[in-house]
PQR file of N, CA, C, O and H, with PARSE charges and radii, in Angstrom:
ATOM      1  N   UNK A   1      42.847   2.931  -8.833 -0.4000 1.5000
ATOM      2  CA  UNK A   1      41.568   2.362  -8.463 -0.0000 2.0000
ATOM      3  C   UNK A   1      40.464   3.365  -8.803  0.5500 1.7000
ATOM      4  O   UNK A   1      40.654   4.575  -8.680 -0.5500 1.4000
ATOM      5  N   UNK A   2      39.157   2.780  -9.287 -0.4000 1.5000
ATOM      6  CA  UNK A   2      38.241   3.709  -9.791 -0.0000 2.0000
ATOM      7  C   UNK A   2      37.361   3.813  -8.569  0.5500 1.7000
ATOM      8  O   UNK A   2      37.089   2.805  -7.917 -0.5500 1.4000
ATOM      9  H   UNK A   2      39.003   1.797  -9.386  0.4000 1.0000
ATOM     10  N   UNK A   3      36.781   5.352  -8.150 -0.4000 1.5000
ATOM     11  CA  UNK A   3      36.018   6.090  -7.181 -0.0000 2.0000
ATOM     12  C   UNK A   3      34.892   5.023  -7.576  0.5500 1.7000
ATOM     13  O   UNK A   3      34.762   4.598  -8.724 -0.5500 1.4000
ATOM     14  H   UNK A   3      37.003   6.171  -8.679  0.4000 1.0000
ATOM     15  N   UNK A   4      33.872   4.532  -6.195 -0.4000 1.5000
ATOM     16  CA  UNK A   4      32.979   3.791  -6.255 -0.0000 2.0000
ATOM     17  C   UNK A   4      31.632   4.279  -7.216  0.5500 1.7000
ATOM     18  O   UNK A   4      30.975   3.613  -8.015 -0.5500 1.4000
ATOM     19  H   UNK A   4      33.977   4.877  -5.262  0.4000 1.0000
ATOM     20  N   UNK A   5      31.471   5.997  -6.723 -0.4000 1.5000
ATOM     21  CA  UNK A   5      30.389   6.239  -7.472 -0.0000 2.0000
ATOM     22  C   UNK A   5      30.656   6.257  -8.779  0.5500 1.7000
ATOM     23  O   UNK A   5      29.709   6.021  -9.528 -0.5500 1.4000
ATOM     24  H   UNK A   5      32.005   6.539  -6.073  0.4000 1.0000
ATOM     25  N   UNK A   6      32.370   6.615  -9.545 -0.4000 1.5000
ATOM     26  CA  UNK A   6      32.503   6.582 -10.946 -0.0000 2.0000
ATOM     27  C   UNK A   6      32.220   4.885 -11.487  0.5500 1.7000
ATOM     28  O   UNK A   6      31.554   4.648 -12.495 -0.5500 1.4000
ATOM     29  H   UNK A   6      33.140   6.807  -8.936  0.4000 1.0000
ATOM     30  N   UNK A   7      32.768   3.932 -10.740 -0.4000 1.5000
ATOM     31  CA  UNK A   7      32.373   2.857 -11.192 -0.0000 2.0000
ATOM     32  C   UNK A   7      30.771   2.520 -11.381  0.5500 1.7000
ATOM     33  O   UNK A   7      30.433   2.307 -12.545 -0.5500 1.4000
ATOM     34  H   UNK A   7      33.309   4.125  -9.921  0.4000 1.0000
ATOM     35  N   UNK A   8      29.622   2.437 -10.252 -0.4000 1.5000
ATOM     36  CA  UNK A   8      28.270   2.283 -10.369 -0.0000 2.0000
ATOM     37  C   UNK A   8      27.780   3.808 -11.626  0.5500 1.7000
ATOM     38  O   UNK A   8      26.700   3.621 -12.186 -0.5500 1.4000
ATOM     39  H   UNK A   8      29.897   2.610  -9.306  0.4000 1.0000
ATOM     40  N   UNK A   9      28.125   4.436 -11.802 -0.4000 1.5000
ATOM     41  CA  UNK A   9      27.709   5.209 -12.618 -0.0000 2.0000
ATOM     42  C   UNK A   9      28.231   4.385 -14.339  0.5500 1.7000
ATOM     43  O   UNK A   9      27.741   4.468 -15.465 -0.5500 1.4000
ATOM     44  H   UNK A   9      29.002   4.588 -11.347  0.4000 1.0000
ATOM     45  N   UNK A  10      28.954   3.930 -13.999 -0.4000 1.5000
ATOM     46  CA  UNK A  10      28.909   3.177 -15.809 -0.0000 2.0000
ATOM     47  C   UNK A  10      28.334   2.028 -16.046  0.5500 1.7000
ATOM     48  O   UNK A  10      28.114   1.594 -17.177 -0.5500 1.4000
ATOM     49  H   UNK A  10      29.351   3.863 -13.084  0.4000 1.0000
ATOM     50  N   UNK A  11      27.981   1.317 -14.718 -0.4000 1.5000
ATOM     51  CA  UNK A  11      26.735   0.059 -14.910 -0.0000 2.0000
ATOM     52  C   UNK A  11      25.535   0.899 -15.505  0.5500 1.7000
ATOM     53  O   UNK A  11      25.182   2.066 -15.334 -0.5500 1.4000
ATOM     54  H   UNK A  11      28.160   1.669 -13.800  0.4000 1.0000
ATOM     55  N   UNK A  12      24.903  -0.445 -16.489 -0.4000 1.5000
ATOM     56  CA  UNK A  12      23.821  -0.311 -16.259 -0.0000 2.0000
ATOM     57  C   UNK A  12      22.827  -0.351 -15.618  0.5500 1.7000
ATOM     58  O   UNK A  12      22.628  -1.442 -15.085 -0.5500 1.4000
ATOM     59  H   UNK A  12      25.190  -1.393 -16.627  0.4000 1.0000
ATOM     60  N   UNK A  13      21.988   0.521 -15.415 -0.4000 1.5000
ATOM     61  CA  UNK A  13      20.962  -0.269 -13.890 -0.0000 2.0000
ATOM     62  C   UNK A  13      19.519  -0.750 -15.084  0.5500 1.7000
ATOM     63  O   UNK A  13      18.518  -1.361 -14.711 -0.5500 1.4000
ATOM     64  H   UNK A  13      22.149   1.408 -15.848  0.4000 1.0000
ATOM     65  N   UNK A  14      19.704  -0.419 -16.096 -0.4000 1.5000
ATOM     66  CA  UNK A  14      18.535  -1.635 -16.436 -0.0000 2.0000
ATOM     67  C   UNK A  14      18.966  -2.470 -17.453  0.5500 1.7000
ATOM     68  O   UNK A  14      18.144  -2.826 -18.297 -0.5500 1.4000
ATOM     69  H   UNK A  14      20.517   0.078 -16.399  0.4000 1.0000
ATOM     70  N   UNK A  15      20.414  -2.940 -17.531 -0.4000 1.5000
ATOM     71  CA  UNK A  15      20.863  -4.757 -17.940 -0.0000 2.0000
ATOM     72  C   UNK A  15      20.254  -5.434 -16.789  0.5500 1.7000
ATOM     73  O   UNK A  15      20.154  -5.229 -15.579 -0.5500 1.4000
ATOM     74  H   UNK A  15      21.081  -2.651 -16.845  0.4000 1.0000
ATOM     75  N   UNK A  16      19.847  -6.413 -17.726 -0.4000 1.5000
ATOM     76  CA  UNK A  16      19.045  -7.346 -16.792 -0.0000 2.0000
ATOM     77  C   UNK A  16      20.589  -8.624 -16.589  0.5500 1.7000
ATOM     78  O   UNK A  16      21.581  -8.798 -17.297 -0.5500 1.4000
ATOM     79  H   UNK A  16      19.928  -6.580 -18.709  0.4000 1.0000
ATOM     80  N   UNK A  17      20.281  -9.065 -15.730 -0.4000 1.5000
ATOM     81  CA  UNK A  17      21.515  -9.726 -15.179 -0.0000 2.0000
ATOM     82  C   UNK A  17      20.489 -11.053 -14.629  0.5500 1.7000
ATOM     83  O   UNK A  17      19.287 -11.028 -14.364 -0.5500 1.4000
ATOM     84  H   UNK A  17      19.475  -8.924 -15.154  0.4000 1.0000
ATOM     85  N   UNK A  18      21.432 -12.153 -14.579 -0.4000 1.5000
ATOM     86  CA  UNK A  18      21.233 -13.490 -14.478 -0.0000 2.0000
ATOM     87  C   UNK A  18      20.855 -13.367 -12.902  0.5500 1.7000
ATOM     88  O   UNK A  18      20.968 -12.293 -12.310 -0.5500 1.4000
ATOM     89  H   UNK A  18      22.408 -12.174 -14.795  0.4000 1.0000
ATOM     90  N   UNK A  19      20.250 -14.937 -12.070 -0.4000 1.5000
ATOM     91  CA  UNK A  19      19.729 -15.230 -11.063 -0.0000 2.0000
ATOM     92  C   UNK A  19      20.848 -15.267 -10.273  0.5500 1.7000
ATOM     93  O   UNK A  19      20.893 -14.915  -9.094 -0.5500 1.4000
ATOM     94  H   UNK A  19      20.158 -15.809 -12.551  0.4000 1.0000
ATOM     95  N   UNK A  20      21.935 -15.785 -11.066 -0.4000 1.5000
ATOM     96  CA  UNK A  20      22.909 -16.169 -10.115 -0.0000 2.0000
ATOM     97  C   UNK A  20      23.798 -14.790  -9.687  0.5500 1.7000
ATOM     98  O   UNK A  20      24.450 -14.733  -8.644 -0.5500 1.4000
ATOM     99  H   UNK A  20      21.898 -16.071 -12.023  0.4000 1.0000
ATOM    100  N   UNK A  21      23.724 -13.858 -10.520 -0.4000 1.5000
ATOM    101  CA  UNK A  21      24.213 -12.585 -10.632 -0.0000 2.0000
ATOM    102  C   UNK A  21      23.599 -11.682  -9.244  0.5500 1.7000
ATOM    103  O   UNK A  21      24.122 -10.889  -8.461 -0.5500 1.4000
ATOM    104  H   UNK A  21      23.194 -13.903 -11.367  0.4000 1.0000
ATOM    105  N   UNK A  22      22.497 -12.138  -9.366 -0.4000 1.5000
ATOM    106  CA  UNK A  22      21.516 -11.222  -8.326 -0.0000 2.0000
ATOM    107  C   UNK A  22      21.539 -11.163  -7.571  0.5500 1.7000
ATOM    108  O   UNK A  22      21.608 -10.200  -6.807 -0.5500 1.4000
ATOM    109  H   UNK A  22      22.071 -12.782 -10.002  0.4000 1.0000
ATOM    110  N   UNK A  23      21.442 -13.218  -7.311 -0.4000 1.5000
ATOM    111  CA  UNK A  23      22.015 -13.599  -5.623 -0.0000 2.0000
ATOM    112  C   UNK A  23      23.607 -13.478  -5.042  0.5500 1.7000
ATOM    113  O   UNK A  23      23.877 -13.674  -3.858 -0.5500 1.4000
ATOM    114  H   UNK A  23      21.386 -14.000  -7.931  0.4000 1.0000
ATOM    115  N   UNK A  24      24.551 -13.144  -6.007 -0.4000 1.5000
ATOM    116  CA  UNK A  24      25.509 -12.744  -5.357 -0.0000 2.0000
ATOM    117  C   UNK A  24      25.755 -11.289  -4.813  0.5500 1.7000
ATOM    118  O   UNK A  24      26.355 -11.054  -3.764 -0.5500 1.4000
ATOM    119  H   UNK A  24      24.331 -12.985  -6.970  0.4000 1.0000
ATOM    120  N   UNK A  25      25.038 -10.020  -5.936 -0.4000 1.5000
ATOM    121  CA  UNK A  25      25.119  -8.793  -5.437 -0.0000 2.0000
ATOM    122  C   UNK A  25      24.158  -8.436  -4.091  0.5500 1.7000
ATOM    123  O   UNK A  25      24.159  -7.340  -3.531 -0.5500 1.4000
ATOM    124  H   UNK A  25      24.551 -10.211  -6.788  0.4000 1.0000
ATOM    125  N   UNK A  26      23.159  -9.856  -3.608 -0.4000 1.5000
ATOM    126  CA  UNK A  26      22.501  -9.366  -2.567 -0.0000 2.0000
ATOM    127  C   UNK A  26      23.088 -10.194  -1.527  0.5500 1.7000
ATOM    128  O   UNK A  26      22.477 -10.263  -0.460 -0.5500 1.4000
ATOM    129  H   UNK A  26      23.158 -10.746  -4.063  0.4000 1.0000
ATOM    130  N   UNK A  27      24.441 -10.986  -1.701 -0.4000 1.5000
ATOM    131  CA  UNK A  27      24.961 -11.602  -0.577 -0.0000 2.0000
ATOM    132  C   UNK A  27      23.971 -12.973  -0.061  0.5500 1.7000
ATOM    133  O   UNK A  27      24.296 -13.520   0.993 -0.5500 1.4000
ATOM    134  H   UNK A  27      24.937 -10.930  -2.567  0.4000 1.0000
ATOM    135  N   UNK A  28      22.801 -13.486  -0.812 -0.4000 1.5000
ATOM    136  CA  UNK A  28      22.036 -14.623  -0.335 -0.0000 2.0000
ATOM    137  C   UNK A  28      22.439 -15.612  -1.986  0.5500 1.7000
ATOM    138  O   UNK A  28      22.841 -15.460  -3.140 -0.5500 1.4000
ATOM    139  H   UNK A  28      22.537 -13.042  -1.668  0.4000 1.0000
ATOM    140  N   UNK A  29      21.801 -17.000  -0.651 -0.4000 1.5000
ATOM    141  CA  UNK A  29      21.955 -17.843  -1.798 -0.0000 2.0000
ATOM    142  C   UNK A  29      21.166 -17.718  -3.221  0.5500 1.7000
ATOM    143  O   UNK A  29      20.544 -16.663  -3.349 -0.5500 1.4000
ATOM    144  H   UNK A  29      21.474 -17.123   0.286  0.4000 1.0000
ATOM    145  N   UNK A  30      21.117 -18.370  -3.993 -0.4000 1.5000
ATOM    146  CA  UNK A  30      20.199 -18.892  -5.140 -0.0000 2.0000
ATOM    147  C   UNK A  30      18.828 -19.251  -4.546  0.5500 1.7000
ATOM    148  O   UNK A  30      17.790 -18.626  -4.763 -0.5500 1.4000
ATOM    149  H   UNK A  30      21.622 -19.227  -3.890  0.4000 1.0000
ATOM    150  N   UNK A  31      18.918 -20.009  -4.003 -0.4000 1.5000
ATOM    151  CA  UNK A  31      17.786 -21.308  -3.239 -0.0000 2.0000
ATOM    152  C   UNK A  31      16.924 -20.008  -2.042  0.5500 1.7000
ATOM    153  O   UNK A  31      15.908 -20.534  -1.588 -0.5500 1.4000
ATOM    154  H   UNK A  31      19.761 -20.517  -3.826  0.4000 1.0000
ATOM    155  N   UNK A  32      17.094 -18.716  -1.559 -0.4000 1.5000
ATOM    156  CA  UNK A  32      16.237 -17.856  -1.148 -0.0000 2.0000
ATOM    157  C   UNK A  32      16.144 -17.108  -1.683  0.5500 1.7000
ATOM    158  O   UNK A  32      15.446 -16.200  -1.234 -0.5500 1.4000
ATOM    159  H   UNK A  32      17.920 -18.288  -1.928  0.4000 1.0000
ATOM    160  N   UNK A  33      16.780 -16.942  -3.032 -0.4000 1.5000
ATOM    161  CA  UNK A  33      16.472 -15.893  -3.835 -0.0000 2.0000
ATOM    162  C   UNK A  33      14.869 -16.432  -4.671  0.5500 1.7000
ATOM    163  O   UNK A  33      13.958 -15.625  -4.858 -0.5500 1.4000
ATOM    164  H   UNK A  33      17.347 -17.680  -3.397  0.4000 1.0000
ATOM    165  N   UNK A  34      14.800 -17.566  -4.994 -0.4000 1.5000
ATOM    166  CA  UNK A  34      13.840 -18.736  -5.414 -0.0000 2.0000
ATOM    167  C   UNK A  34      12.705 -18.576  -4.492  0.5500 1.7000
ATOM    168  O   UNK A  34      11.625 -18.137  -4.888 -0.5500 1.4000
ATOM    169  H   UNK A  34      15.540 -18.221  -4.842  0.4000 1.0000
ATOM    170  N   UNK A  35      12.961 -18.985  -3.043 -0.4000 1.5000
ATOM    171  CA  UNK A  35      11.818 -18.857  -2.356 -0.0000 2.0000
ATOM    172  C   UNK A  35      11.234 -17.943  -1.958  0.5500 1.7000
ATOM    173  O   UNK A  35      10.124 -18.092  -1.446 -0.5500 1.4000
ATOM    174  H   UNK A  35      13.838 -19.341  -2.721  0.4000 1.0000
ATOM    175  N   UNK A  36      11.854 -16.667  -2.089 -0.4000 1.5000
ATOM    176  CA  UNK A  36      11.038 -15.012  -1.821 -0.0000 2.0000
ATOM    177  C   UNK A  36      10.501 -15.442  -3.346  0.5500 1.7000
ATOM    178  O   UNK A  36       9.329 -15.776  -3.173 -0.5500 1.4000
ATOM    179  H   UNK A  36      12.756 -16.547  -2.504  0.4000 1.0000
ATOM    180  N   UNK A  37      10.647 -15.502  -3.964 -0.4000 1.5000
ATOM    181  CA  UNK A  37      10.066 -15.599  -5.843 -0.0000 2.0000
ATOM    182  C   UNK A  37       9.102 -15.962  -5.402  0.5500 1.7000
ATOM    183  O   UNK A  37       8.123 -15.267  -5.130 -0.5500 1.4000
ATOM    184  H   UNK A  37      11.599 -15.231  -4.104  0.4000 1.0000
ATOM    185  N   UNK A  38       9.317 -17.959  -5.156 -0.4000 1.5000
ATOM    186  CA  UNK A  38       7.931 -18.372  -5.227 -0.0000 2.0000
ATOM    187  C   UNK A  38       6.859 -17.759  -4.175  0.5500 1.7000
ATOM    188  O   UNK A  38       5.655 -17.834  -4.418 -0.5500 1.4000
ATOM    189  H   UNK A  38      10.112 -18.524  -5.377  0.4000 1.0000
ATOM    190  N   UNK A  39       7.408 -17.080  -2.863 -0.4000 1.5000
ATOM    191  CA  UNK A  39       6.227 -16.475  -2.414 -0.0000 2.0000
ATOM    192  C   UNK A  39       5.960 -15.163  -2.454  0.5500 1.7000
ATOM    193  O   UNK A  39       5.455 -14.611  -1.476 -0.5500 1.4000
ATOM    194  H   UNK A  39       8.387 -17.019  -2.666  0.4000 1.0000
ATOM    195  N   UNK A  40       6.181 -14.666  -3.288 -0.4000 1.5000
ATOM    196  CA  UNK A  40       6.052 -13.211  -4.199 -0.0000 2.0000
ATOM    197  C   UNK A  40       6.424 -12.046  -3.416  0.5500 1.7000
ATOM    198  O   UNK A  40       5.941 -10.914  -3.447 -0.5500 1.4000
ATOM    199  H   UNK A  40       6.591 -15.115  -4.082  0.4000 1.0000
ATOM    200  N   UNK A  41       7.445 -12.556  -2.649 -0.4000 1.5000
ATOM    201  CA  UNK A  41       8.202 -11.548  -1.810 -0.0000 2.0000
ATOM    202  C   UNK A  41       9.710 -11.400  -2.740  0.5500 1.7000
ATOM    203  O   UNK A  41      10.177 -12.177  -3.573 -0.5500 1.4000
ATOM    204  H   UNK A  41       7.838 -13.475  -2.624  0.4000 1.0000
ATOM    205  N   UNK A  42      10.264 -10.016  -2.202 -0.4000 1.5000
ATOM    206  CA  UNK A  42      11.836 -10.203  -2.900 -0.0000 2.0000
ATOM    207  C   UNK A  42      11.610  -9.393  -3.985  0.5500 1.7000
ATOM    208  O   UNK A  42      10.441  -9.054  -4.164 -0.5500 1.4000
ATOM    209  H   UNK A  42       9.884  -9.385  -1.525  0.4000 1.0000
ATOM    210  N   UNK A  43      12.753  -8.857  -5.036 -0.4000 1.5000
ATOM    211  CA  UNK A  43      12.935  -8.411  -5.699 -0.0000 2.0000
ATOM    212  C   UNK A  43      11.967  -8.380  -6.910  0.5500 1.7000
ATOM    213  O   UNK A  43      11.459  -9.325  -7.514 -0.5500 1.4000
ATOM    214  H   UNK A  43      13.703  -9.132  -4.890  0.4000 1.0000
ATOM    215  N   UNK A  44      11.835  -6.930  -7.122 -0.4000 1.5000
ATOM    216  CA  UNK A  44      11.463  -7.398  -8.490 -0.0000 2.0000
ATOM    217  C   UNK A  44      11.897  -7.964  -9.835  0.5500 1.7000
ATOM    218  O   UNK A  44      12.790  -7.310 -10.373 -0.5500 1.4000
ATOM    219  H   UNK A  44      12.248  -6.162  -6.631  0.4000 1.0000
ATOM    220  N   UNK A  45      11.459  -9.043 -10.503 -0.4000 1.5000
ATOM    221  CA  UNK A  45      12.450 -10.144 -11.556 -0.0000 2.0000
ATOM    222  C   UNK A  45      11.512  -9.735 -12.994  0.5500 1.7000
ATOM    223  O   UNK A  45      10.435  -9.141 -13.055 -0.5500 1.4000
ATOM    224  H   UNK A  45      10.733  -9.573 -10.065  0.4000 1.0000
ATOM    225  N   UNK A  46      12.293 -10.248 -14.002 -0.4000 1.5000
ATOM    226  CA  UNK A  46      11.865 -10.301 -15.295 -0.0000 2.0000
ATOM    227  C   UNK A  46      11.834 -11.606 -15.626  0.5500 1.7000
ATOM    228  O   UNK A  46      12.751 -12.389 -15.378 -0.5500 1.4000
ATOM    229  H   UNK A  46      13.168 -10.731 -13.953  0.4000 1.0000
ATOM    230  N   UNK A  47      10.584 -11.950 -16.305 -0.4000 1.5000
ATOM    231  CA  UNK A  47      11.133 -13.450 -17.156 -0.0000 2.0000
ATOM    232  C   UNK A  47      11.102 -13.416 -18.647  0.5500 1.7000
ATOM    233  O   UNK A  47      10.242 -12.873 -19.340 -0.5500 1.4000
ATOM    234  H   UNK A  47       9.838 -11.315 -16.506  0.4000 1.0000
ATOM    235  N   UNK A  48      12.137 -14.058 -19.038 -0.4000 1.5000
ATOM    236  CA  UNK A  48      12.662 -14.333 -20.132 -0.0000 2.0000
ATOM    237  C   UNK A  48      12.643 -15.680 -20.901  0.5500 1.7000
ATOM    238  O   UNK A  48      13.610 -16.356 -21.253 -0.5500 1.4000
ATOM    239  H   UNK A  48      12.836 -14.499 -18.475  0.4000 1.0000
ATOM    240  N   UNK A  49      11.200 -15.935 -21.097 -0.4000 1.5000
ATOM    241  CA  UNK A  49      10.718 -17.185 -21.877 -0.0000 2.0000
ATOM    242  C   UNK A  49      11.062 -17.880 -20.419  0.5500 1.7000
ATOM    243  O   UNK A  49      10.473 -17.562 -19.385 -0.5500 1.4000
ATOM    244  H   UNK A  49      10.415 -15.386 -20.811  0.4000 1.0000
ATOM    245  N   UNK A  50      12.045 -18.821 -20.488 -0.4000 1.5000
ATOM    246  CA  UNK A  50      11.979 -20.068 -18.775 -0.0000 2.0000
ATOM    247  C   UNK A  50      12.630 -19.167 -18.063  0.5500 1.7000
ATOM    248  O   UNK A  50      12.500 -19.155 -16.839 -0.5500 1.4000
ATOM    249  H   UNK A  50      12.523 -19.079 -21.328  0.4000 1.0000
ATOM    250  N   UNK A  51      13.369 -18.343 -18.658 -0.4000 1.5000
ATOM    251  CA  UNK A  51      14.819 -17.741 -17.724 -0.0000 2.0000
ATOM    252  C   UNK A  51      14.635 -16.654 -17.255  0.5500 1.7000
ATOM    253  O   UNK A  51      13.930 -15.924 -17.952 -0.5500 1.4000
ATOM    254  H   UNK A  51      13.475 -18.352 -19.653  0.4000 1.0000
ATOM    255  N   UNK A  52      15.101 -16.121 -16.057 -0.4000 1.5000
ATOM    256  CA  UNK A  52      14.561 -15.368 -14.779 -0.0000 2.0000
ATOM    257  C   UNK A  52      15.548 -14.220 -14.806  0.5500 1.7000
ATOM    258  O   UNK A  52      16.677 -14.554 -15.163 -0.5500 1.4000
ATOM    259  H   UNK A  52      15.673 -16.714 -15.491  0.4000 1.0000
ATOM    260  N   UNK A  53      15.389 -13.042 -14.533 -0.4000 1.5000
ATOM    261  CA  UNK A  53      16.041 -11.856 -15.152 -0.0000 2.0000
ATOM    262  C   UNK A  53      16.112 -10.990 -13.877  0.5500 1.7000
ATOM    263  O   UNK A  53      15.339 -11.300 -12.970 -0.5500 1.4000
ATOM    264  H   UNK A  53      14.471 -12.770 -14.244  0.4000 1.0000
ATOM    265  N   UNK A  54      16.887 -10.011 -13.706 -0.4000 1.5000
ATOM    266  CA  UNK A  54      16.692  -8.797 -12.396 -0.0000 2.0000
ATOM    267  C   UNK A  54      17.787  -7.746 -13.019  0.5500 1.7000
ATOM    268  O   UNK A  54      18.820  -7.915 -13.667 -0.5500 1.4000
ATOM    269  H   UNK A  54      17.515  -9.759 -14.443  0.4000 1.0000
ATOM    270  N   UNK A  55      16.990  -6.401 -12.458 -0.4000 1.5000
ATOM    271  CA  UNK A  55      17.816  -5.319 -13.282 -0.0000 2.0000
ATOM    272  C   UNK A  55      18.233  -4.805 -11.472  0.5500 1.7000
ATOM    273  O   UNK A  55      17.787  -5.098 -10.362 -0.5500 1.4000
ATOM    274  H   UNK A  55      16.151  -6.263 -11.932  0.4000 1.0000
ATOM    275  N   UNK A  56      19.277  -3.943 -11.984 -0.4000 1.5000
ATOM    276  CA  UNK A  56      19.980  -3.726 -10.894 -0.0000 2.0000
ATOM    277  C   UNK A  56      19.344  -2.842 -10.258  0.5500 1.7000
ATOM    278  O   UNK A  56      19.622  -2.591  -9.086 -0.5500 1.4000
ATOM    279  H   UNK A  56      19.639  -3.705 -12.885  0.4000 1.0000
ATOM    280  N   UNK A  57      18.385  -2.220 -10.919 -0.4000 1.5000
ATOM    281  CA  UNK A  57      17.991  -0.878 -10.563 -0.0000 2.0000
ATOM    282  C   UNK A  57      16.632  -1.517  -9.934  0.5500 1.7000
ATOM    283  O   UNK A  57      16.090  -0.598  -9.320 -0.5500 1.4000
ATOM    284  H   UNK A  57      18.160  -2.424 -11.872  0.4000 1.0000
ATOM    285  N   UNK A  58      16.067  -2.375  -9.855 -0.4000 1.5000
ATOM    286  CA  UNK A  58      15.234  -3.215  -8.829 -0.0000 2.0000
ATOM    287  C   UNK A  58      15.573  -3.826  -7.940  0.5500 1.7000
ATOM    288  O   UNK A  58      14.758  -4.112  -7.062 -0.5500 1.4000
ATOM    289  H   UNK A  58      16.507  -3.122 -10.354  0.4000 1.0000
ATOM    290  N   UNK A  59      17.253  -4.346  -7.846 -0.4000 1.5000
ATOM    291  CA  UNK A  59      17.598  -5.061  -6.885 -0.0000 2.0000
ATOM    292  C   UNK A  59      18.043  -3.868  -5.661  0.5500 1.7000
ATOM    293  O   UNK A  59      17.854  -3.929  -4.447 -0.5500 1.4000
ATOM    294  H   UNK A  59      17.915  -4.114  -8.559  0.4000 1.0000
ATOM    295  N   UNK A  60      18.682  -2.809  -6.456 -0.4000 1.5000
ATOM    296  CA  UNK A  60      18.835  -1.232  -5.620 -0.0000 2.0000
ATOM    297  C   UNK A  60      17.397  -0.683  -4.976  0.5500 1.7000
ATOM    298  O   UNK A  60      17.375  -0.089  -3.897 -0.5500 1.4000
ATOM    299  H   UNK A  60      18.836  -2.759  -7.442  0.4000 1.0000
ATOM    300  N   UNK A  61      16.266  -0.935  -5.720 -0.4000 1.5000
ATOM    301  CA  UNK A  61      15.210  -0.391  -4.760 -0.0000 2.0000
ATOM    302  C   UNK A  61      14.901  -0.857  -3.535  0.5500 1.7000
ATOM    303  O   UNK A  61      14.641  -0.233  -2.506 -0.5500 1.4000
ATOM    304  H   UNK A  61      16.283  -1.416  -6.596  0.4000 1.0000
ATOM    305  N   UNK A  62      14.985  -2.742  -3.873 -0.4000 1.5000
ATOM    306  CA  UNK A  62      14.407  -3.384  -2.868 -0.0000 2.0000
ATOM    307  C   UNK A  62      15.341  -3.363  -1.976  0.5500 1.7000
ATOM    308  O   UNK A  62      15.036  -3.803  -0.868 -0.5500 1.4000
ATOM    309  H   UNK A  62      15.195  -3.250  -4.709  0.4000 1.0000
ATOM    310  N   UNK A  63      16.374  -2.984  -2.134 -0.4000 1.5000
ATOM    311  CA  UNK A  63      17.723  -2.960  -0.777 -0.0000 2.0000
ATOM    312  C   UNK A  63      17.100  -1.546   0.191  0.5500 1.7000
ATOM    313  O   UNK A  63      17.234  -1.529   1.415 -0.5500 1.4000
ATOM    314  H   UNK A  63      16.622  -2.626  -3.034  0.4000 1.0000
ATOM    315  N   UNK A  64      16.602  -0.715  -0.371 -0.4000 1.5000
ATOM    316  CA  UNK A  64      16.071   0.674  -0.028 -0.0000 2.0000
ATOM    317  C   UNK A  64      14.651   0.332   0.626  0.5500 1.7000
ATOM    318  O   UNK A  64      14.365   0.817   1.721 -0.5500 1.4000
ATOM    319  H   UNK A  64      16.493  -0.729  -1.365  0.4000 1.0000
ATOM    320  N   UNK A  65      13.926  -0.356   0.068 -0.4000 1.5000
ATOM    321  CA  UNK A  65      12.827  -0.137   0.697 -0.0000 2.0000
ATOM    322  C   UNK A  65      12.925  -1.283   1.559  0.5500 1.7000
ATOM    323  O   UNK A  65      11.864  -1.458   2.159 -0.5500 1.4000
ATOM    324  H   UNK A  65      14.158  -0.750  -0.821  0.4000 1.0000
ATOM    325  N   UNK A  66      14.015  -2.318   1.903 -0.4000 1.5000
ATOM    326  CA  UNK A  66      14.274  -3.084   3.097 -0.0000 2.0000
ATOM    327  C   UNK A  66      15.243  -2.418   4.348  0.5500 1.7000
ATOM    328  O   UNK A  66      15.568  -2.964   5.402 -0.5500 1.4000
ATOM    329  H   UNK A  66      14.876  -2.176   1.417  0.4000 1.0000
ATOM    330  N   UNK A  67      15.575  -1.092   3.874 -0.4000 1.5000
ATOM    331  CA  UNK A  67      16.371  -1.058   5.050 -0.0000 2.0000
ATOM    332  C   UNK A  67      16.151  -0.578   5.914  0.5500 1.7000
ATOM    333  O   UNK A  67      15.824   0.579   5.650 -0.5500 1.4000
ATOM    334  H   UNK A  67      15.310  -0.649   3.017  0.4000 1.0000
ATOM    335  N   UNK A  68      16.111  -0.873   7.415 -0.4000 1.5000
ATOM    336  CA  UNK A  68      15.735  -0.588   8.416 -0.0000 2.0000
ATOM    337  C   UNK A  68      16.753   0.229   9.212  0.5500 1.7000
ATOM    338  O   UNK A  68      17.877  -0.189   9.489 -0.5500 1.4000
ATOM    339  H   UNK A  68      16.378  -1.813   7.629  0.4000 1.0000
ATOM    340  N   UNK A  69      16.151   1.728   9.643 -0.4000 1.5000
ATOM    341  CA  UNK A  69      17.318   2.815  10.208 -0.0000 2.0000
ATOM    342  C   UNK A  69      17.202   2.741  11.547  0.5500 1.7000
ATOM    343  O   UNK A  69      17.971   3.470  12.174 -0.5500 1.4000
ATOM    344  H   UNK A  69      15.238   2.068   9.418  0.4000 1.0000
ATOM    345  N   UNK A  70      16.557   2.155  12.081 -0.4000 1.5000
ATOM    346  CA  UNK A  70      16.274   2.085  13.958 -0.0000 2.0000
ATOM    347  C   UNK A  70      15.329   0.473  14.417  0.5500 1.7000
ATOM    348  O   UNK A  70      14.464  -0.270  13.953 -0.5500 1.4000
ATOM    349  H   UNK A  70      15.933   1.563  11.572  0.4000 1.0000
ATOM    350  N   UNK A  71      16.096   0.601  15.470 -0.4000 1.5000
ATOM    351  CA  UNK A  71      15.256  -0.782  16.089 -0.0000 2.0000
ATOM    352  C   UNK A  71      14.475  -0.252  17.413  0.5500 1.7000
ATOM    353  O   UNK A  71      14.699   0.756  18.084 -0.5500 1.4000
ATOM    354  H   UNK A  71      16.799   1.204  15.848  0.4000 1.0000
ATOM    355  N   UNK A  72      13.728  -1.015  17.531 -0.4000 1.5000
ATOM    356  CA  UNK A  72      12.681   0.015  18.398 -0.0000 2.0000
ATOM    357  C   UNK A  72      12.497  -1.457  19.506  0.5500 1.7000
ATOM    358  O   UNK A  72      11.765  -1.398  20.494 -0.5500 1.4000
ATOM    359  H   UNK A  72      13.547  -1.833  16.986  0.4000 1.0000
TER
END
């Protein structure tokens, strides 16, 4: 079995990867991945003529700058 960081170290973090790709590495559906879009919340995306794009290395920020270390 390959060490986690040796595996994420041979992704790319700027292949842009499909919608459906995105919403599975963030554990939500399609259909809220769409509605943070349309209200310009959520990840940052690429578009690609109609087709909707996310690099990993944006979907990794926004996991970072959502995570919350204490509840108050």
């Amino acid at each position: 079995m390959i060490p986690m960081q040796a595996a994420q170290s041979s992704i790319d973090a700027d292949a842009l990867i499909a919608e459906v790709q995105a919403a599975d590495f963030l554990r939500i559906s399609i259909r809220t991945l769409q509605a943070w879009r349309c209200r310009g919340a959520g990840p940052a995306f690429v578009r690609v003529g109609r087709a909707i794009r996310y690099r990993r290395r944006d979907l990794l920020a926004w996991i970072e700058a959502n995570t919350v270390t204490s509840a108050r």
